[in-house]
N, C-alpha and C positions, 0 to 999 in steps of 0.2 A: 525266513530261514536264518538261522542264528551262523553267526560268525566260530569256527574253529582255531584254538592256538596250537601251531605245532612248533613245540619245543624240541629242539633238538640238543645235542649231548647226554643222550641217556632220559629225557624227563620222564619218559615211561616207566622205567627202570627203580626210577627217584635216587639215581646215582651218576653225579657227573665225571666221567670219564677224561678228566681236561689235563693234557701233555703237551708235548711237541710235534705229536701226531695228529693234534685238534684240528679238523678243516673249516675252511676259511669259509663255510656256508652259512646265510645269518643264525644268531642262534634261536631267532622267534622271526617267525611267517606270519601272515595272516593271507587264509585261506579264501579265494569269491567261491562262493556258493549261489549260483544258479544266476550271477550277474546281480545278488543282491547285496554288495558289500557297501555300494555308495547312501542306500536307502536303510541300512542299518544304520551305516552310523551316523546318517541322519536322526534319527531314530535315538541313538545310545547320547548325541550330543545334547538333546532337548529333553533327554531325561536328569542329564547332568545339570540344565540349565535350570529345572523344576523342582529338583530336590532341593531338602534343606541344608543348610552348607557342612560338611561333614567335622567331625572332631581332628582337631589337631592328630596329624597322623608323627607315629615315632619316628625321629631320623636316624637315619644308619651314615658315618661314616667307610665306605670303602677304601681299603688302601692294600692296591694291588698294583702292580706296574704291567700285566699281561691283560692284555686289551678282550683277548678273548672272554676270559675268566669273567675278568670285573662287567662285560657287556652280558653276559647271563645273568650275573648275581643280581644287576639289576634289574632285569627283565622281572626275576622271579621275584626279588623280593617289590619291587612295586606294586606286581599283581598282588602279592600277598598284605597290602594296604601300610608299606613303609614309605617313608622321605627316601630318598636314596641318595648321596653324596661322592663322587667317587675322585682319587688323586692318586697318583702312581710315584710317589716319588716321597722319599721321609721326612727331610726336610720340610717341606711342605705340609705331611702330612698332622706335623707334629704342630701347627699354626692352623693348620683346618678341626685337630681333634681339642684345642682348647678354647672352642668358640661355640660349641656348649652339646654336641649330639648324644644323640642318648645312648649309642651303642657303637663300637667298634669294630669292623673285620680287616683284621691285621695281618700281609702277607710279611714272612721274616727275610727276604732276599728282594732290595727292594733298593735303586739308585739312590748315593750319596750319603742317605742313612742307614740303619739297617733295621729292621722290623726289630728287634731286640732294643737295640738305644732308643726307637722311638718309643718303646713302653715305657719302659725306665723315665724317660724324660718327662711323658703325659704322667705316670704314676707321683710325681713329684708335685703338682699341681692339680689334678683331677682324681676322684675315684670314678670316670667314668666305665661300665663294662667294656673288658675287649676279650675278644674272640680271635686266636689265633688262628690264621688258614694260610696251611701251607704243606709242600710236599715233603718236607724234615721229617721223621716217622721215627726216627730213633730215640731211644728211651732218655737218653742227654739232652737231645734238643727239645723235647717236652719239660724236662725236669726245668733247664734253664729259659723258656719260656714263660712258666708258669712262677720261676721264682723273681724275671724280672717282672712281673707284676699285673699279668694276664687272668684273665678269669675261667677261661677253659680255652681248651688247645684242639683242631682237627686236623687233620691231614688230606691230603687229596691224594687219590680219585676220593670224594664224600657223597653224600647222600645230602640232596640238597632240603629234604624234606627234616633229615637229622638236623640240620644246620638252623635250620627256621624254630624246628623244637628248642633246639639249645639257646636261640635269640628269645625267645619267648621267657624261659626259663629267668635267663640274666634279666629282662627288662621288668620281670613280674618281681624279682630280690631286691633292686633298686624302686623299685616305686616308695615314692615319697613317704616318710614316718619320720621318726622324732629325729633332730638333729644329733641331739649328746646323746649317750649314751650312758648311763652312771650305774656303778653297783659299789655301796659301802664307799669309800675315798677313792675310787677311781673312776674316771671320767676320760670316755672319745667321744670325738670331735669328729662327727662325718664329713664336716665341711673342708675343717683345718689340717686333717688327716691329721689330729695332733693327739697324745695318750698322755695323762695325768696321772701322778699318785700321790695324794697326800697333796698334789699343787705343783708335784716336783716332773719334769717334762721326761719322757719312754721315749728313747730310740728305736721304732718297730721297725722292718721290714714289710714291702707292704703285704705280702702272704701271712706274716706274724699279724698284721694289720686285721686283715681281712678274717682272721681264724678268730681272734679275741670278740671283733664285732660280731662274727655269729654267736660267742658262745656267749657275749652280752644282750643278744637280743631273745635269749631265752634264758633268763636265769634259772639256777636251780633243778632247772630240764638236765637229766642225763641223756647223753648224747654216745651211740657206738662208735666205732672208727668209721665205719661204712656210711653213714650219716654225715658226719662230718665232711671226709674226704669227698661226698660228692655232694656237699653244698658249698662246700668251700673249694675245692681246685676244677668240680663240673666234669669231670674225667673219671674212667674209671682202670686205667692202664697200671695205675701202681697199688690196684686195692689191697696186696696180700704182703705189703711192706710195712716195717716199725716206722712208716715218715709219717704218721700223726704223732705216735710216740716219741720221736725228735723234734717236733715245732711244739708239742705241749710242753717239752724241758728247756727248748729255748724262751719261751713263753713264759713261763714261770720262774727262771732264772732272771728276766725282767721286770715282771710285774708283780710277782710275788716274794722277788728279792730284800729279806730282812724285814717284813711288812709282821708287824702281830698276827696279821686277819689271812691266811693263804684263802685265796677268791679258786683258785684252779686245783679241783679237787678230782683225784682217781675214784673211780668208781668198780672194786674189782672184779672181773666177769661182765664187765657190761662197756664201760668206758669212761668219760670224761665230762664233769658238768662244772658249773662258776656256783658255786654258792654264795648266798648276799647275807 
């Protein structure tokens, strides 16, 4: 008789409902079915002990200070075949997120530091992805989320099943490819997080950062704003705004600043592409 998981906070639903009102009941049970739970996992341990040893599973940083929260995410994401890490506190968190995990989930209201400075801080030495979660919903606190240097932004109550897509999403855009990046006399440094022209060193922002590297990983590819905006911010909350149209003039205003060759070219009725 197989063993049942019952999650609670909505997993039914595939939306977690997580406040002040969250009760203090565990958020994962494991159910005995017919007095057969000790002969299971008997059972599930000696299958564990017989298989071949599995692939490096992804790590997740958590960084959440609310015990509830963080003690689901990992429930889910484990089952879901992650590492799971978790630390409630920024300071800290910003010494656990530079020791190398492959993904991020960043709450912004968070002891000592604040989910904001610790982006900014990892953004300065890591491109690793982060995922903001948090209960800020206002269209400011996304904005400045996503510009100190976040890869996409959720809110809670979420949908933990969205949350898992959007992990997915980020860890498949980072998988490993070429380090630089080159088109014509410019050159990024995925490592160094550093921008080139002519040899001469680019002050990016790292969303200025982040936009340049996509549209150098497909050169010549025309690209619409819709395209862009949700490979590069992962959100779709400000799709009907000129803000790809202000990061391509800032964009340009530096990398294509005084250059013979303009690499960032309009495309009219359609969008935006790098031509080489």
């Amino acid at each position: 008789m197989e063993l049942f998981r019952r999650f609670e906070a909505g997993r039914d639903s595939g939306t977690l409902e997580l406040g002040h009102d969250f009760e203090a009941e565990p958020a994962c049970s494991v159910v005995e079915v017919d007095g057969r739970e000790e002969a299971h996992q008997r059972g599930k341990d000696m299958e564990r002990s017989s298989a071949p040893q599995a692939e490096k599973r992804p790590k997740i940083l958590i960084v959440e200070d609310d015990e509830k929260i963080a003690r689901v995410l990992t429930l889910e994401l484990d089952h879901e075949g992650f590492e799971v890490e978790v630390c409630a506190d920024g300071a800290v968190a910003i010494e656990r997120a530079l020791k190398g995990p492959d993904l991020i989930i960043l709450d912004l209201l968070l002891p000592r530091i604040d989910g904001l400075e610790v982006c900014r801080r990892v953004r300065r030495h890591s491109a690793v992805p982060i995922i903001m979660l948090t209960a800020k919903d206002a269209v400011p606190d996304r904005v400045s989320g996503l510009e100190s240097g976040a890869n996409d932004y959720l809110t809670k109550p979420f949908s933990i099943d969205e949350l898992i897509a959007r992990i997915r999403v980020q860890l498949r855009s980072h998988e490993p490819g070429p380090r630089i990046l080159t088109a014509h006399d410019l050159e990024l440094n995925r490592d160094t997080h550093e921008v080139r022209r002519a040899g001469n060193l680019i002050e990016l922002t790292a969303k200025e950062f982040s936009l340049l590297e996509f549209l150098l990983m497909y050169p010549n590819k025309v690209h619409t704003r819709d395209e862009i905006f949700n490979s590069v911010w992962g959100s779709d909350f400000l799709g009907g705004s000129n803000l790809i149209d202000v990061y391509i003039r800032y964009l340009r205003n530096k990398v294509d600043d005084r250059a013979e060759h303009q690499l960032i070219q309009t495309v009219r009725g359609v969008g935006y592409a790098l031509r080489v």
